[in-house]
N, C-alpha and C positions, 0 to 999 in steps of 0.2 A: 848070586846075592851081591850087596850092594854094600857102602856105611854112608854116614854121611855128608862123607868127603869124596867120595867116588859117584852118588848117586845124579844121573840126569839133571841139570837145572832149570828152570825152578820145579819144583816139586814139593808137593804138601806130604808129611810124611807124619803119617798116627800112631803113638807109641801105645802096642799093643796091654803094655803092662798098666797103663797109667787109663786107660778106658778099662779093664778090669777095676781097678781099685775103683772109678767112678762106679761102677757098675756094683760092687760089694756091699758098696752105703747104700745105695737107690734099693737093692735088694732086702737089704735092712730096714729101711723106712717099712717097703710094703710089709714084710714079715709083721713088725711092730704096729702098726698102724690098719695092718687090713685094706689100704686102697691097694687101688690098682696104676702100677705106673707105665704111660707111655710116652715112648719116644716122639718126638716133634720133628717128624723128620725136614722142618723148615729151616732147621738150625745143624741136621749133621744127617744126610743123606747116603754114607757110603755102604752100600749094601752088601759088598763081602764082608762085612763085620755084623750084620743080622743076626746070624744064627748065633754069634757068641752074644749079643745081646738080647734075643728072645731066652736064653739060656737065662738071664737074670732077674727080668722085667715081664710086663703083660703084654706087651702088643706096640704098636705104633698108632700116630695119627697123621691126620695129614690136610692139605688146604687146597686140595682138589682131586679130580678124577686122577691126575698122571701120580701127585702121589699114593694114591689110595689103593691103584693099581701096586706098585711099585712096592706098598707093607705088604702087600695081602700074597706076594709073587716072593719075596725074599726074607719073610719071617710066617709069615703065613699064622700071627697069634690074632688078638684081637685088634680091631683097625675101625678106626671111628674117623671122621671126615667132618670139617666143617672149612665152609664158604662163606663172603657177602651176600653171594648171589650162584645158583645152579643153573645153568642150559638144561632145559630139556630134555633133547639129544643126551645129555650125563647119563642124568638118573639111574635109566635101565641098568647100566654096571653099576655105578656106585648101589644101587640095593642088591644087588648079586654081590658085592665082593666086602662089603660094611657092614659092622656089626649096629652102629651107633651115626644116623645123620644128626647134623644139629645146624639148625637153621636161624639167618641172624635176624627174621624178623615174619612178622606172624603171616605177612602176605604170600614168603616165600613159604611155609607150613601151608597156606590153603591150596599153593597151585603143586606141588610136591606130595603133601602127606597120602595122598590116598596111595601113590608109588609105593609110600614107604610101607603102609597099613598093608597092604599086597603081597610087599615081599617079607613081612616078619620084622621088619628091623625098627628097633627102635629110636622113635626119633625125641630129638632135646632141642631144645630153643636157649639162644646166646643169651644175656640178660646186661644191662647196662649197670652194675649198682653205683654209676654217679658218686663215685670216691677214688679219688686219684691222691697215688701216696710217694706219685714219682718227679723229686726236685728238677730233675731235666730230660732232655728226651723226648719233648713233647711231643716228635710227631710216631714215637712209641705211646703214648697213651691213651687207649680207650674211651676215657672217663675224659679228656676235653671236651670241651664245648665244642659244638656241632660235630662229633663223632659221629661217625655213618654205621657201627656197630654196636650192636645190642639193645636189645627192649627194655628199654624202661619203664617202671611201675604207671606214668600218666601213659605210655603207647597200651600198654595194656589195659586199660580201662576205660580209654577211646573205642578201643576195639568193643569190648565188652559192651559197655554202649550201642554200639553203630547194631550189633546182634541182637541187643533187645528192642530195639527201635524196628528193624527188619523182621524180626519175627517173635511178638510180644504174646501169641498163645503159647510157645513153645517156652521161652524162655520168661519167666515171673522174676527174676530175682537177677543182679552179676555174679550172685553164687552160682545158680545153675547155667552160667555160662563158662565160670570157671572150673566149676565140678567137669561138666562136660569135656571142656581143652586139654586139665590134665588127669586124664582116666587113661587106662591102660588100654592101647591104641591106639593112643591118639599121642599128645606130649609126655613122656615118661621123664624127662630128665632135662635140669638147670645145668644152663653153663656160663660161666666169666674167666675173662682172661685179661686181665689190670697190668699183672708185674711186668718186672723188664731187668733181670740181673738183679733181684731183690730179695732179702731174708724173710725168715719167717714171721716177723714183728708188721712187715708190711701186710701178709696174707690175711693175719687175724685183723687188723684195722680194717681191712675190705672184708673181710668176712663178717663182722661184725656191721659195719654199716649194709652188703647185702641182705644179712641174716633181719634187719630192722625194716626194710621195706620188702621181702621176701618170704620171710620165716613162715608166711599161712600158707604161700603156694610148697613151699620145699614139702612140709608133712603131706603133700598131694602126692609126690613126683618117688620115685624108683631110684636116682641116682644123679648123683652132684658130681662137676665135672670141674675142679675150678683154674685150668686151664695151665700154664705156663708162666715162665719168668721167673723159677724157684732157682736157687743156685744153691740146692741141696747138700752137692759135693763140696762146694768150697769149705777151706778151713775153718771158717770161724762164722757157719750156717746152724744156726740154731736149729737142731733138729728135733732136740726133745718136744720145742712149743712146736712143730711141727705136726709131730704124732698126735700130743694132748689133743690138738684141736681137731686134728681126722678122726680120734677117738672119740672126740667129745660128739662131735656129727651124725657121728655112726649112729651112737646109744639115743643121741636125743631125737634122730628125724628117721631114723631106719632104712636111711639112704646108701648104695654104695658108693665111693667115694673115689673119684681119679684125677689123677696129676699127671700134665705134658710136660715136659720139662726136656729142653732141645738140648741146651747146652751143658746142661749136669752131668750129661751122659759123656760128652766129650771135653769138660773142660782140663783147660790146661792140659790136652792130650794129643797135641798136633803139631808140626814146625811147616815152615815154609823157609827153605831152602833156595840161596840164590847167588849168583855170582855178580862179582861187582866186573862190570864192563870196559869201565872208561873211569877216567878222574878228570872231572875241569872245575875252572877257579872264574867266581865273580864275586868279589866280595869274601867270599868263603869256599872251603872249597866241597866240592858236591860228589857222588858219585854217582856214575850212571849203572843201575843192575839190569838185571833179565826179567829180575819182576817188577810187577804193577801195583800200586794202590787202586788205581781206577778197573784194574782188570781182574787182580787176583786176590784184595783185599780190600773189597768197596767200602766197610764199614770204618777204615782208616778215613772216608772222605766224607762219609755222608753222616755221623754220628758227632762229632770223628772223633775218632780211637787211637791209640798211640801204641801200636803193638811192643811186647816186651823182645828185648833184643840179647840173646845169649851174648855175653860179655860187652852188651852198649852198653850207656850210662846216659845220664840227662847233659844235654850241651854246656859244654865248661867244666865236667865236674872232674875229668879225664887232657891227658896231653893232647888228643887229638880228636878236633869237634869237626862232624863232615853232616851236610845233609844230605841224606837217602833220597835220589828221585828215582826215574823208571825210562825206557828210550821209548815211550810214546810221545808224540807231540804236543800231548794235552800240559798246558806251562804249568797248572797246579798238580798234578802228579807227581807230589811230595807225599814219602813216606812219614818223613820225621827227622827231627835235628838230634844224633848221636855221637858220644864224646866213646873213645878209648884208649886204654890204654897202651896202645899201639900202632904204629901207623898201620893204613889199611892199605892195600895196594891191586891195583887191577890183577884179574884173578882168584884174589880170596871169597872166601864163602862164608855167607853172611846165614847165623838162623835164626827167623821170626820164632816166636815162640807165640803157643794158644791160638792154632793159626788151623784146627778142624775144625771150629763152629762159623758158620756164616761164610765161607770162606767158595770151598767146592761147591754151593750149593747158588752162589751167588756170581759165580766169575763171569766174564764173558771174553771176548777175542775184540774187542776196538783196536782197532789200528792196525789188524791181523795178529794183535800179539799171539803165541803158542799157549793153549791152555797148559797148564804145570801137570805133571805126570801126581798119579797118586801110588803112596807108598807104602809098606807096612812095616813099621819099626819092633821084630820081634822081639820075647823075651829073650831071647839069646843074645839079643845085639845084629842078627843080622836084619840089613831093609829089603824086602822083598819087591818088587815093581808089582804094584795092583794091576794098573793101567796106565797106557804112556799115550798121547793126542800129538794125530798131525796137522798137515793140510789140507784133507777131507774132512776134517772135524770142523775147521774154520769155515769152509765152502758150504758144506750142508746145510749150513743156517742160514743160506743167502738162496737166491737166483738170479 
């Protein structure tokens, strides 16, 4: 066993107690509420912790065959799968191993559905509701203009069109094209996915302008899916209006009701762990560590995010102001400008904090850096080594 003064560097390390209490409230919500919650494994992927999270929640989702594989293999609950776009070649497993496909647009439901009608599984179609409630971020947002995700109410009734035009004995009305699309067999269930690290004041705003170009298909459909970006767990996530309006869903459309939520599950529940390298001076003085922004925490560069730092502080605010970089070559491979109250000195160990969402699931080896070992921060205090990456792990990926 390890602490986190001893343990391998760099290394992401998950404190087991602190994804529990994530896991308590999310538990909670369903209890109160009646949906069904799944894990977004796009946002927290480490599958030795499955089974204490199938212990809490309903299943997993996922954004392709390898994860879909991957719920269905290490929790084995329910496991729903949504894509832009399927291969072919997929399919066959994803309806063996998926309870729920959902497709992001009606062309992909024609060349697909009859798979899915075949194997049992039920399929949902994405939905655009054209309400965006997110001040920045934008290349998080669905609901921009020219988004390549989800149907929107004019895609649907092109379509609806194009089918009565193609076959006008059959079809009298866009009722009886719609009645047809979602009948059981065919589309059972609506899905959006808007938020991005947002309360529950943003979900009912989307829910409400969905529900206003929506609300005659939803009383068709089996189950409403609305997707991700809830930060359930945080402190001060309004959960009551949470439930009210899954409640209120339920009673009014007799729909059942689920929620992805990737980093709820692990927020604020991870460190990355690193040693400081080198110390050089241009202007200011810098340090060089063993981790990466570009490699081990990309969303520091590409959002970018200013990870919380176990005893930084903001530049200035502390005796001692050093900017964080990485020993890759790449010259913006800046962490961030942190002040302490202490000098730092080559050797010491630096911990990122909230460093399991986006993190493991996103890394890569540029430059050959070593991928960071993963860890597990028990309740006891001891870290146990998950998994540790070498030189074969960097090679694989190449030829």
């Amino acid at each position: 066993m390890y602490t986190l003064e001893t343990v391998p560097t760099p290394c992401y390390v998950v404190d087991e107690q602190k994804i529990k209490q994530n896991l308590e409230i999310l538990a909670k919500v369903e209890k109160e509420s009646g949906c069904h919650i799944l894990l977004a494994q796009k946002a927290f992927s480490m599958f030795a912790l499955y089974p204490l999270i199938g212990s809490y929640i309903s299943g997993t989702t996922a954004s392709g065959l390898y994860e879909a594989r991957l719920g269905r293999e290490e929790m084995g609950k329910e496991n729903h799968v949504f894509a832009p776009a399927y291969k072919a070649s997929d399919m066959k497993e994803l309806t063996e191993i998926c309870d729920h496909i959902i497709f992001n647009s009606l062309s992909q439901y024609e060349m697909h559905g009859d798979d899915c009608r075949s194997a049992n599984v039920s399929v949902g179609l994405r939905i655009n509701p054209q309400c965006s409630t997110q001040e920045r971020h934008a290349i998080y947002d669905p609901c921009a203009p020219g988004s390549r995700l989800g149907v929107t109410r004019d895609m649907l009734q092109e379509y609806v069109n194009g089918k009565m035009q193609a076959q006008p004995v059959r079809y009298k009305s866009g009722e009886d094209v719609q009645s047809e699309l979602f009948a059981t067999g065919n589309i059972e269930g609506l899905h959006f996915h808007t938020l991005c690290e947002q309360n529950s004041d943003a979900l009912v705003t989307t829910f409400t302008a969905f529900e206003e170009k929506w609300g005659d298909i939803l009383h068709k459909v089996k189950w409403l899916n609305m997707g991700g970006g809830h930060h359930i767990t945080r402190e001060d996530y309004d959960r009551e209006m949470l439930v009210a309006l899954i409640s209120r869903i339920r009673q009014q459309y007799g729909v059942e009701v689920y929620l992805e939520p990737g980093e709820a599950v692990a927020l604020d529940a991870g460190y990355l762990v690193t040693e400081v390298m080198d110390k050089v001076r241009n202007d200011m003085e810098i340090l060089i560590l063993d981790a990466s922004a570009a490699c081990h925490m990309p969303d520091v560069l590409e959002m970018p995010y200013r990870p919380p730092l176990r005893g930084g502080y903001q530049p200035g605010e502390m005796a001692y102001t050093y900017r964080l970089s990485s020993m890759t070559c790449l010259a913006g491979d800046v962490i961030g400008d942190y002040s302490f109250k202490r000098e730092i000195k080559t050797g010491d160990r630096l911990v990122f904090e909230d460093m399991a969402i986006y993190s493991m699931v996103k890394n890569n080896t540029f430059n050959g850096m070593p991928l960071p070992g993963i860890a597990l921060l028990k309740e006891n205090g001891d870290v146990q080594m998950i998994r540790t990456f070498g030189y074969e792990d960097f090679k694989m990926r190449l030829s």
